[in-house]
C-alpha positions in Angstrom: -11.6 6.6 -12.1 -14.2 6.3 -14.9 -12.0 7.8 -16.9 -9.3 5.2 -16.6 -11.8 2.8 -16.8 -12.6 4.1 -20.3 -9.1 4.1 -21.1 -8.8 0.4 -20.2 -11.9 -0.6 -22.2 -10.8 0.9 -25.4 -7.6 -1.1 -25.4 -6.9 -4.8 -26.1 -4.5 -6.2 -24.1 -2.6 -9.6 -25.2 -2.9 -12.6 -23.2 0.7 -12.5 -22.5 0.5 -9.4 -20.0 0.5 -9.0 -16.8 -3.4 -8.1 -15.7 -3.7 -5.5 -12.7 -7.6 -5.3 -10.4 -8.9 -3.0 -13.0 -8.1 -5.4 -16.3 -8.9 -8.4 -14.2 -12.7 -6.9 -13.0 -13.1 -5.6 -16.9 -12.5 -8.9 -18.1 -14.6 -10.6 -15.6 -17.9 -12.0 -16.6 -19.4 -10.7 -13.3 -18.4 -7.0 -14.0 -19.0 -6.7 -17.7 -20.9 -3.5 -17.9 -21.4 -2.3 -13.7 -18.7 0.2 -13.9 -20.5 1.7 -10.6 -19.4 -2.1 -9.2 -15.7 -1.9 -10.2 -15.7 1.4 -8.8 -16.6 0.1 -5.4 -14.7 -3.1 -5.8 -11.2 -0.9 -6.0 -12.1 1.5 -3.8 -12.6 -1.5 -1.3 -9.6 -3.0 -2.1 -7.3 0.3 -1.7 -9.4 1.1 2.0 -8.8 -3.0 2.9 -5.1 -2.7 2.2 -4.5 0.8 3.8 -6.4 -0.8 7.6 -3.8 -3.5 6.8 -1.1 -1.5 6.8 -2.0 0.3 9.6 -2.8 -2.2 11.8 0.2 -4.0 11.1 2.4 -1.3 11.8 0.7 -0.6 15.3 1.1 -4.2 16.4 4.9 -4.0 15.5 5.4 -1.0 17.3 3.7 -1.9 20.0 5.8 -5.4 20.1 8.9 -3.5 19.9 7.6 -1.5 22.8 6.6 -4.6 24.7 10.0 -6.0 24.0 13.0 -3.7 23.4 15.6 -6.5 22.2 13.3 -7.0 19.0 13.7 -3.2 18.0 17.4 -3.1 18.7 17.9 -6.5 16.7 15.0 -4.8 13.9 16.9 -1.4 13.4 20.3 -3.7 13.3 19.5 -5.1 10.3 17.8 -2.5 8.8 21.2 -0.5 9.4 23.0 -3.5 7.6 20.8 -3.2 4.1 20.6 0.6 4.0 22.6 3.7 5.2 21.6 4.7 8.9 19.6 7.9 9.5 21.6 10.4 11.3 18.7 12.5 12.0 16.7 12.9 14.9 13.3 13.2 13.2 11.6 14.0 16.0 14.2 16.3 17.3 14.9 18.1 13.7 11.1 18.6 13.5 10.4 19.7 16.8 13.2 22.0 16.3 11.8 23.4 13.1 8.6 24.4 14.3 10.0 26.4 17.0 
């Protein structure tokens, strides 16, 4: 990480492009020189978005538990934008071990 960060300082970047966390926090008065605080700042940002994640997925599949019709109507339309699985997962990699 501090050596991205290094990376990023020794560059100028343009008004016109698009600034990710890191340019945004190196550009921000309150970060200026507390490369130990951006650090922290992105790592709490990447461990906040990954309990997100997780949580979210856990409450949908416990609502599709809870109530069947919404999986059945969920994996229709996921079948109608991209190519149905044929595979078992579960089965193939059960099977595998063995």
């Amino acid at each position: 990480m501090r050596e991205i960060i290094a990376e990023r300082k020794s560059k100028t970047f343009s008004e016109s492009e698009d600034f990710d966390l890191l340019q945004t926090l190196l550009y921000t008065e309150m970060y200026k020189g507390r490369e130990e605080r951006i650090i922290d700042e992105i790592i709490s940002m990447f461990l906040a978005g990954h309990k997100t994640v997780q949580l979210t997925t856990t409450n949908v599949l416990c609502y599709m538990k809870e109530y069947p019709e919404v999986g059945t109507k969920l994996q229709a339309e996921i079948d109608s934008k991209i190519r149905p699985i044929k595979d078992d997962i579960v089965g193939k990699f059960t099977k595998d071990l063995a």
